[in-house]
C-alpha positions in Angstrom: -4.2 -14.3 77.0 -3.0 -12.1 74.4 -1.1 -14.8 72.6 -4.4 -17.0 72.1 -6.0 -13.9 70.5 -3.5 -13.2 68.5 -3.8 -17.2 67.1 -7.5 -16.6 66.9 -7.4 -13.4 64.7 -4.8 -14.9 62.9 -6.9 -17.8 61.9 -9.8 -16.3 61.3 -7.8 -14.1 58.5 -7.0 -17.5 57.6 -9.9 -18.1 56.9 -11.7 -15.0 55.2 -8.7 -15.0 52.8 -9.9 -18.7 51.8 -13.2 -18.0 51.4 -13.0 -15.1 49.1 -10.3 -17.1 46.7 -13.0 -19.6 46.9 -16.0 -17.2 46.0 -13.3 -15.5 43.7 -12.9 -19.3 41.9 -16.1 -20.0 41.9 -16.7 -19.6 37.5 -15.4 -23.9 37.4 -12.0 -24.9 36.2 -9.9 -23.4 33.3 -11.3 -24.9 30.4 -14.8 -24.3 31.1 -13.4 -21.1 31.4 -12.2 -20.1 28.3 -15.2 -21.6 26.1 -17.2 -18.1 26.6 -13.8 -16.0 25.6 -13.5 -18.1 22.7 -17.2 -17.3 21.7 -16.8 -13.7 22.5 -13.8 -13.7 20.0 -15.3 -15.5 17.5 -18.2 -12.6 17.3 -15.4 -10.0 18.0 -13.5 -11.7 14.5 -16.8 -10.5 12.4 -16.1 -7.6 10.2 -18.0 -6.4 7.9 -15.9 -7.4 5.1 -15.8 -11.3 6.2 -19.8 -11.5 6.6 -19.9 -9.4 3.3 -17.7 -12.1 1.5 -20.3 -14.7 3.4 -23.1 -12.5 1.9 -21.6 -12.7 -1.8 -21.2 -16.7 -2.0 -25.1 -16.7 -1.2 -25.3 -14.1 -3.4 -23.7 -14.1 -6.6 -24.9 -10.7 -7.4 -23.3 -9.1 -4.7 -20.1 -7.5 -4.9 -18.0 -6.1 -2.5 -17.4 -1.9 -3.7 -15.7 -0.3 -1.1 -14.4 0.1 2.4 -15.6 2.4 4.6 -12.4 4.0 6.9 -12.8 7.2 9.7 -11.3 9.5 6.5 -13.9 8.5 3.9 -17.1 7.6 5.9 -19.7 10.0 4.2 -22.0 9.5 7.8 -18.8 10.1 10.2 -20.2 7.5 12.5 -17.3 4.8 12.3 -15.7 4.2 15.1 -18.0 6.7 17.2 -19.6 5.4 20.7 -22.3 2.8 19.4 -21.8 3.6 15.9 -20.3 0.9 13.5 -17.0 -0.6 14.5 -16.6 -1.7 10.5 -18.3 -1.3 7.0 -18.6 -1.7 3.5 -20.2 -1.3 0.5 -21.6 -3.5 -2.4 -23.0 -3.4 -5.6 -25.8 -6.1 -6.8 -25.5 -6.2 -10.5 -29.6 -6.5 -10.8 -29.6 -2.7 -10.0 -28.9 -0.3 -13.2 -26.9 2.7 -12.4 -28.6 4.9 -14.3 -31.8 4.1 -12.8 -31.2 4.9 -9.4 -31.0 8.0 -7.6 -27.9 8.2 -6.0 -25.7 6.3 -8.3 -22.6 7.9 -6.3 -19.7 5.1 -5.1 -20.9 3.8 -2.2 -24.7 4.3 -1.9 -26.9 1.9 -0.6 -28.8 2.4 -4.1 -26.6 0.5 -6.0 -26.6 -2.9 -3.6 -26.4 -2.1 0.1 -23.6 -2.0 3.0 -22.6 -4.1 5.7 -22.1 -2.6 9.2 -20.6 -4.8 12.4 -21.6 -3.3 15.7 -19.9 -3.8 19.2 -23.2 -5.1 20.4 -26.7 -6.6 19.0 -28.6 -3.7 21.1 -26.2 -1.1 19.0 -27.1 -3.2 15.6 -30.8 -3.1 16.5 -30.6 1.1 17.1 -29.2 1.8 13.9 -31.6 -0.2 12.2 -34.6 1.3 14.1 -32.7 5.0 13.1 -32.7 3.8 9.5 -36.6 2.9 9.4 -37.5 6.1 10.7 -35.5 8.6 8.5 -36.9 6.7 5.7 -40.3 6.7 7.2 -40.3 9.9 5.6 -38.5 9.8 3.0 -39.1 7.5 0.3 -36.1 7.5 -1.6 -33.6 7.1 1.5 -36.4 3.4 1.7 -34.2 0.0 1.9 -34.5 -3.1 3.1 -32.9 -3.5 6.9 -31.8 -6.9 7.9 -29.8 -7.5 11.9 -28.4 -10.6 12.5 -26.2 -10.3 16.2 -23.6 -7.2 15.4 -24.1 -7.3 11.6 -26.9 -5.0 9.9 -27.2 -5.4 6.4 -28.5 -2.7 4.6 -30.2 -3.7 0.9 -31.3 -1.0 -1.9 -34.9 -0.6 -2.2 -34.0 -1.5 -6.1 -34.4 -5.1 -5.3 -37.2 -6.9 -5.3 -38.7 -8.0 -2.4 -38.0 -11.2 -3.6 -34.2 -10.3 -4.4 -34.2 -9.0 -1.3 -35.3 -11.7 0.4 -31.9 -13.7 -0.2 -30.1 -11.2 2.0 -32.1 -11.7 4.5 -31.5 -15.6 4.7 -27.3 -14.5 3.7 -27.6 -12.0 6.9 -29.6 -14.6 9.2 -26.2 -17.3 8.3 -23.6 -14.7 9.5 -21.4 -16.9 11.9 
């Protein structure tokens, strides 16, 4: 009697082990597989020097300035749980210098800056941060535009007009 339930156990371990590499299997076969990692990887390839140099054939204007690193970040934000993953800086050559108020290398015065996020929700957050601190403060005003990980940040300088063009350049971002 033994040896039957023995048999019995053993099949029904059989079994269970099939079904849970069958539930395990269950996402379809390879190549459907690997169409989401290649989608995740093309939005984990933007950086916010590639949508910048998107931005600037949209925007002829628009010059990339500067790269924003962990040793030079004026904000100390890059890198930093849902803070910016990349950014840069640009000028737009319709702004004067010398009428702006912070004509220092880098400031969002002078054109704008492009930050990548690891996620939209992160994107979004800063943005909403942005509107609020300038809420209060006129001069820290610019135009805020999210497009999936990618804010682009324009200088209240522009036009809304001017301004305008960013948006459509940030709403193209691959």
């Amino acid at each position: 009697m033994i040896p039957v339930m023995n048999r019995t156990l053993t099949a029904a371990g059989i079994l269970l082990c099939a079904a849970l590499t069958a539930c395990s299997s269950s996402g379809g076969s390879s190549s459907t597989g690997s169409k989401p990692k290649s989608t995740e990887s093309k939005q984990a390839a933007v950086t916010a020097s590639s949508a910048m140099t998107q931005i600037a054939t949209k925007i002829p204007t628009a010059k990339q300035s500067g790269v924003v690193t962990a040793e030079n970040d004026p904000n100390h934000l890059l890198g930093r749980p849902g803070q910016y993953t990349s950014k840069v800086t640009f000028t737009d050559s319709r702004i004067k210098a010398a009428e702006v108020t912070d004509s220092s290398k880098g400031s969002v015065d002078l054109g704008g800056a492009v930050e990548v996020f690891a996620s939209p929700a992160d994107a979004a957050a800063r943005a909403k941060y942005i509107e609020a601190v300038s809420k209060s403060m006129s001069a820290l005003a610019e135009y805020d535009y999210v497009h999936g990980t990618v804010l682009v940040r324009v200088s209240h300088y522009l036009t809304p007009a001017q301004a305008a063009g960013y948006k459509s350049a940030a709403a193209s971002l691959g």
